[in-house]
N, C-alpha and C positions, 0 to 999 in steps of 0.2 A: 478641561481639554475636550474638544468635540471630534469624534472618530469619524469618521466614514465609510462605514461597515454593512454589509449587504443585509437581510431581511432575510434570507434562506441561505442554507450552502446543501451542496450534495458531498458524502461521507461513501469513499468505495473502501472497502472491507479487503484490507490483504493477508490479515494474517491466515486463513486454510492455504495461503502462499507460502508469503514472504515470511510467515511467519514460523510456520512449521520445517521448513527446508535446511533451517540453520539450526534444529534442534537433538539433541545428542539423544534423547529418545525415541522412538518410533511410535507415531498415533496411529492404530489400527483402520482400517477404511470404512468399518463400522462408524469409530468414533469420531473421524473427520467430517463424514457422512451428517451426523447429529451437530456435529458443530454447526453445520453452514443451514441445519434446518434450525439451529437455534439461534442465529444471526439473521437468518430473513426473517422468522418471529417476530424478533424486535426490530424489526421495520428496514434493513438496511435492504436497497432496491440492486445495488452492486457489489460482486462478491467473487475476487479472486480466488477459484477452487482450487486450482491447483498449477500444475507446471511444465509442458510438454517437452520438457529439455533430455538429455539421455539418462539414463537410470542409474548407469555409471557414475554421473556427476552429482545427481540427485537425488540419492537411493529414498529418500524421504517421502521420496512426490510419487515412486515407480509405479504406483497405481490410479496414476491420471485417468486414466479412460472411466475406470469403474466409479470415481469420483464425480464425473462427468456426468454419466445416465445414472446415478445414486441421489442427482438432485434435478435432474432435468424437469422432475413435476412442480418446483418452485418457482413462485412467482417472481424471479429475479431475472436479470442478466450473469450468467455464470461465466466470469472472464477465465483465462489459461494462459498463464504467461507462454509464448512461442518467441522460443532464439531464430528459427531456420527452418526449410523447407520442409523436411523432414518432420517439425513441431506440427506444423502447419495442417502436415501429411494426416496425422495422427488426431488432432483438435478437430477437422471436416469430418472423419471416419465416425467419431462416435456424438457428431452432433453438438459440440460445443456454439455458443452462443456468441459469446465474444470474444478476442482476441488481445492480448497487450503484446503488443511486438517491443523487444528490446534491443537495444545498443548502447556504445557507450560515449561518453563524449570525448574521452580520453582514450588515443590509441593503448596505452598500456596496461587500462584496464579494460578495455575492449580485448583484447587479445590474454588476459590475463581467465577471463569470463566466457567469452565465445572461440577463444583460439584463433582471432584474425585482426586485421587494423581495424579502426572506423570504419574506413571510406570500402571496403568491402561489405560489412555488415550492413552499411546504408542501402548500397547498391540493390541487396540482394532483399530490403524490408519494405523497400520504396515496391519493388515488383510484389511482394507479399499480400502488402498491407491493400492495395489496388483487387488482387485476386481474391482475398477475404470479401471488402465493402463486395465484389463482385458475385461471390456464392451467401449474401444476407448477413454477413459474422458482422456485428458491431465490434468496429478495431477501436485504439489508440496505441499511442508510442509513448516508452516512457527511454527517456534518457538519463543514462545513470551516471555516478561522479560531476552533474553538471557543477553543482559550486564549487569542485573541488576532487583532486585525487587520491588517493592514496600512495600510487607511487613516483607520478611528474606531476603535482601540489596544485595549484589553481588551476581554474578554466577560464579562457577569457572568453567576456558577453561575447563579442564578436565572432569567436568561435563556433558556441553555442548556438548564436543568431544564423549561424552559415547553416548549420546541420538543420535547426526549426523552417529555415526556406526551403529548405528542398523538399521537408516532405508537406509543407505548405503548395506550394507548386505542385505540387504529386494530387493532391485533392484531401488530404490529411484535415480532421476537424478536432483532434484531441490528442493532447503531447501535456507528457508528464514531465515537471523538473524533478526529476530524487537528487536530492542530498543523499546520499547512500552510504557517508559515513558520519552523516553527522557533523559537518564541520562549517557548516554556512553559519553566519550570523544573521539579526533582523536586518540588519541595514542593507546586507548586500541582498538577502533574498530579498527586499521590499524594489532593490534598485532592477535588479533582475527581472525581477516579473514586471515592473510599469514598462521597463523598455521592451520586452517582446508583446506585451500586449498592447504595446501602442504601435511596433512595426508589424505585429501580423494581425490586424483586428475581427479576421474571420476564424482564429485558431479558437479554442477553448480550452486553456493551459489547466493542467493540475500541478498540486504538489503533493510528493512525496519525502517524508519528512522522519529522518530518524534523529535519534535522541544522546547520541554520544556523550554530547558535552551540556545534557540540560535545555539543550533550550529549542527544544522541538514546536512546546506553544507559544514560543515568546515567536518563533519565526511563524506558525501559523496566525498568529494577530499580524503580523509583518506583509504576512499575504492576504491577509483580506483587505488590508488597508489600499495595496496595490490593486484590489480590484478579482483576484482570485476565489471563487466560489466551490471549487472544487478540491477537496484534498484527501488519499489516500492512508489510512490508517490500519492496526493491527490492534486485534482484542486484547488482551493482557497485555499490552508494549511487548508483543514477540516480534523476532525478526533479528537480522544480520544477515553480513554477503559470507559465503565462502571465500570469497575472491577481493575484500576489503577490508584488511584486517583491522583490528581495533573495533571496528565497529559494534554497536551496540542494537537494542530492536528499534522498531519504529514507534511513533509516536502512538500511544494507546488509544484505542478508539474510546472508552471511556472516559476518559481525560480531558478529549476534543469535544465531543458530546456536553458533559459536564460545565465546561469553561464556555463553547456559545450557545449554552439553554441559559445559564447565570448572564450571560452577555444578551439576551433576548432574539437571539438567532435563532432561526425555526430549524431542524433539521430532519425532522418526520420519524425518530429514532427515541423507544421508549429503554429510557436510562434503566427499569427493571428489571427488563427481559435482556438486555444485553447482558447487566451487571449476571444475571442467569446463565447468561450465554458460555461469559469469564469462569463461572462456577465449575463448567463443564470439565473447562482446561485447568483449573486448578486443581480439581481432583486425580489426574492424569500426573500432570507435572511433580517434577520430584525437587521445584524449586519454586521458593514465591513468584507471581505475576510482577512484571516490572509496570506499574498503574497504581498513581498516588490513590486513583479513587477506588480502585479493587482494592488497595491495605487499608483504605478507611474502612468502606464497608464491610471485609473481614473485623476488623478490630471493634467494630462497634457490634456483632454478631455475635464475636464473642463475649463481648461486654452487658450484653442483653441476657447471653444464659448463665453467665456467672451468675450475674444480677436475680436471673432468677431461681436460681440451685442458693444461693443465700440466705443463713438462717433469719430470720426477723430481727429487725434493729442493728443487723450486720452489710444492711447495701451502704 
């Protein structure tokens, strides 16, 4: 079978996000700090630090700002996820880089996450995201529950295609689809991305891709075949919504990395220094990493110094 698969992709780094916000323990600002200089180490150029939403919501993230100037001398783009004005307010004050504006593409999980419809959050990110590109902030938009809700069950393309026009129209050059619980298949995410990429062809879609049901890299092959070169990932498979239950982390950057170097995908990301990166967070976490390729190379780690504490003629 012959693929049709790109020669590079770019890999944006969510887990000092998406990753940590849904975590039952608290990573210190030191150690998040070390994380994200241990992620652009290994090569990744984008890198969601963290999350300008209220602290109330988020007590995880509540130290946005210092997160913010703790890596400003890295040679990345330091995205901030921003709900609202206020996000916004907060991300300009202390020099934030780039910007992921959110909404949802379901009113109910839109109001579930932000406290309003859709068609209000649009309103108010459409004016946002114009003010950002305006003050230098490299923006994008990521749209959440696009294949699917959790609480009113599909999305339909057409729906989706409506919300992608408008901030197409608006001057918008990067829009995320998240599966945000995990529920898309290859087939629909493969149908989904040809058709907005062949009706917006100035957009440059990502995906965001969690792992619920397994089949996070079966739907990342589903998007490159479509044409998609960009995809959102988390170091360990950390990640989940508050606000989408069930849901599982996102797809591991590890994992993704792993499967298009073996596929001859170039992605400019050294598999050591990440799998280093994972090392950080697994010493912290008080549960395994969800990343087939962090248990291997734990398992094989440990197999090496059995192997070596072994008396002779006993490996």
């Amino acid at each position: 079978m012959s693929l049709s698969l790109p020669k590079s992709v770019s890999i944006i780094e969510v887990g000092p996000r998406d990753g940590l916000q849904n975590e039952k323990q608290h990573l210190p600002t030191d150690a998040k700090i070390e994380l994200v200089r241990r992620l652009a180490a290994a090569g990744l150029k984008e890198i969601e630090v963290t999350s300008f939403t209220h602290p109330r919501w988020i007590p995880n993230l509540a130290d946005a700002e210092d997160v913010v100037r703790g890596t400003a001398d890295l040679p990345i783009t330091a995205f901030a996820l921003i709900p609202n004005r206020r996000g916004l307010d907060r991300a300009l004050s202390c020099g934030t880089a780039g910007a992921t504006f959110v909404l949802s593409a379901s009113d109910a999980h839109n109001q579930a996450n932000l406290n309003r419809p859709t068609a209000a959050s649009l309103v108010e990110l459409l004016q946002l995201d114009g003010d950002a590109r305006q003050a230098g902030i490299t923006t994008r938009i990521s749209i959440s529950v696009a294949f699917g809700c959790p609480f009113s069950g599909p999305v339909a393309p057409e729906h989706l295609a409506g919300i992608v026009g408008r901030f197409a129209e608006a001057g918008a050059t990067r829009i995320g689809l998240c599966d945000t619980i995990g529920i898309a298949h290859p087939a629909q995410v493969h149908a989904v991305s040809a058709m907005l990429r062949q009706r917006f062809p100035d957009i440059d879609f990502e995906l965001h891709l969690h792992d619920t049901r397994g089949q996070a890299l079966a739907n990342t092959l589903a998007g490159l075949q479509a044409g998609i070169t960009a995809f959102d990932s988390a170091v360990g498979g950390l990640g989940g919504c508050p606000y989408a239950p069930g849901a599982t982390g996102n797809v591991a950057t590890e994992d993704v990395v792993a499967m298009l170097t073996a596929m001859g995908i170039q992605t400019g990301i050294d598999e050591t220094a990440l799998l280093e990166a994972a090392a950080h967070l697994a010493a912290w976490r008080d549960r395994p990493l969800d990343s087939a390729t962090w248990r291997r190379a734990a398992a094989a780690a440990v197999s090496c110094t059995a192997g070596a504490a072994a008396p002779e003629g006993q490996v």
